[in-house]
C-alpha positions as CSV (number, residue, x, y, z in Angstrom):
1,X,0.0,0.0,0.0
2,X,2.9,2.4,0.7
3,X,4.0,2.0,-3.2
4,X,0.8,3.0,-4.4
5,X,0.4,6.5,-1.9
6,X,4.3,7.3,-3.2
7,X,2.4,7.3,-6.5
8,X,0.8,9.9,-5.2
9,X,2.8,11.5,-2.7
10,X,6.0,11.8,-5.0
11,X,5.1,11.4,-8.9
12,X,8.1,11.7,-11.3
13,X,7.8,12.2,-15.2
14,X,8.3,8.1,-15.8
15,X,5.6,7.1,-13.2
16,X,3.0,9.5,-14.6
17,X,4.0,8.5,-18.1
18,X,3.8,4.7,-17.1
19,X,0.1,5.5,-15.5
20,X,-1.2,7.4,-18.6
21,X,0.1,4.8,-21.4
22,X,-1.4,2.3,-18.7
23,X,-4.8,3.6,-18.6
24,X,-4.7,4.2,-22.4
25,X,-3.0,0.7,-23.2
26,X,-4.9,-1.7,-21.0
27,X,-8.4,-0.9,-22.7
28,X,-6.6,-0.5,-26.3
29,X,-5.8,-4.2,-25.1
30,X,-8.5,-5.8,-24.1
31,X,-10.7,-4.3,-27.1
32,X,-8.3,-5.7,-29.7
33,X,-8.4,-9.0,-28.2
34,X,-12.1,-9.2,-28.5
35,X,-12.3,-7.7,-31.6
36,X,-9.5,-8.3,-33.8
37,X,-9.5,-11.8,-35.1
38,X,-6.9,-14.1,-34.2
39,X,-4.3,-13.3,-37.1
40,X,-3.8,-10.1,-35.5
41,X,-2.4,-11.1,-32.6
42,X,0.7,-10.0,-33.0
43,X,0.0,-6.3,-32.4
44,X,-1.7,-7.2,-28.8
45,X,1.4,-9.4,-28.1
46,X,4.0,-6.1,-28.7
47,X,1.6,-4.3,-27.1
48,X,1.8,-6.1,-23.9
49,X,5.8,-6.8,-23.9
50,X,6.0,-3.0,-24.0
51,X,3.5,-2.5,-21.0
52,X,5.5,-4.9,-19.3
53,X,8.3,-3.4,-20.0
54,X,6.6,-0.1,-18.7
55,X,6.0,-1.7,-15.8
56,X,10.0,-2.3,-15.0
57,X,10.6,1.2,-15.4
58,X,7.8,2.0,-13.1
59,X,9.5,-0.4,-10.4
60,X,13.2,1.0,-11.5
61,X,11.5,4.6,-10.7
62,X,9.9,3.8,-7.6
63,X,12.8,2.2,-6.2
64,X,15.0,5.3,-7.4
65,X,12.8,7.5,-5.3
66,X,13.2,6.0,-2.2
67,X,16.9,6.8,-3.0
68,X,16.8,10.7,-4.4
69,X,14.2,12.7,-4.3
70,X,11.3,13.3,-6.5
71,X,12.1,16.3,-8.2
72,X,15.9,15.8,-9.4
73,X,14.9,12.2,-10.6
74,X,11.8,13.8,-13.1
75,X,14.5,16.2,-14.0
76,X,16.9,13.2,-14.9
77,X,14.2,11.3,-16.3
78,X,13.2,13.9,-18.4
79,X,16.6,15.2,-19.6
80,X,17.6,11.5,-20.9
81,X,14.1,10.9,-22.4
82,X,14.6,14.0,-24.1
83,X,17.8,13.6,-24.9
84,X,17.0,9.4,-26.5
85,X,14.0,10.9,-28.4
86,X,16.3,13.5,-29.9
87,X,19.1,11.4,-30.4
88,X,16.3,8.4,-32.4
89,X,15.2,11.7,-34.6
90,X,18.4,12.5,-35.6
91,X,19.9,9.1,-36.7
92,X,17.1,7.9,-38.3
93,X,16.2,10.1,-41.2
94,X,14.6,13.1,-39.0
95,X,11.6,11.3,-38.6
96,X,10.2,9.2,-35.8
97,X,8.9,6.5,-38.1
98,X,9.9,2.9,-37.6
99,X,9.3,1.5,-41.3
């Protein structure tokens, strides 16, 4: 229960990243699963890998808050999300595309 109030109490940029793409992903997820038939299972299957994978960072984050505080970690997080998204725009073409 104490994870879930530091949620709360002490939100950094990853943790309220990871709990909007959560709340957008989950239904995204459970709709495709019912609707899409079962060819197209492959997009539900990345789809929860990444979550997953979401979810690692959110424990990575929460266990880096108990260690520094809230505010220089966001900070951190921010500058080397920046910094990758940046980095992923210039090296491939100036374009965020993945084909």
């Amino acid at each position: 229960m104490n994870s879930i109030s530091d949620l709360v109490r002490k939100p950094t940029f990853i943790s309220v990243i990871c709990i909007i793409l959560a709340v957008i992903g989950i239904p995204l997820i459970v709709y495709q699963f019912f609707t899409i038939p079962e060819s197209g299972s492959l997009g539900i299957t990345i789809e929860v890998i990444f979550l997953l994978i979401m979810v690692g960072f959110l424990v990575i984050d929460r266990f880096l808050v108990r260690n520094i505080d809230n505010k220089k970690l966001s900070v951190i997080e921010a500058v080397l999300v920046t910094g990758y998204l940046t980095y992923y725009y210039f090296t491939n073409d100036r374009s965020f595309s993945i084909g």
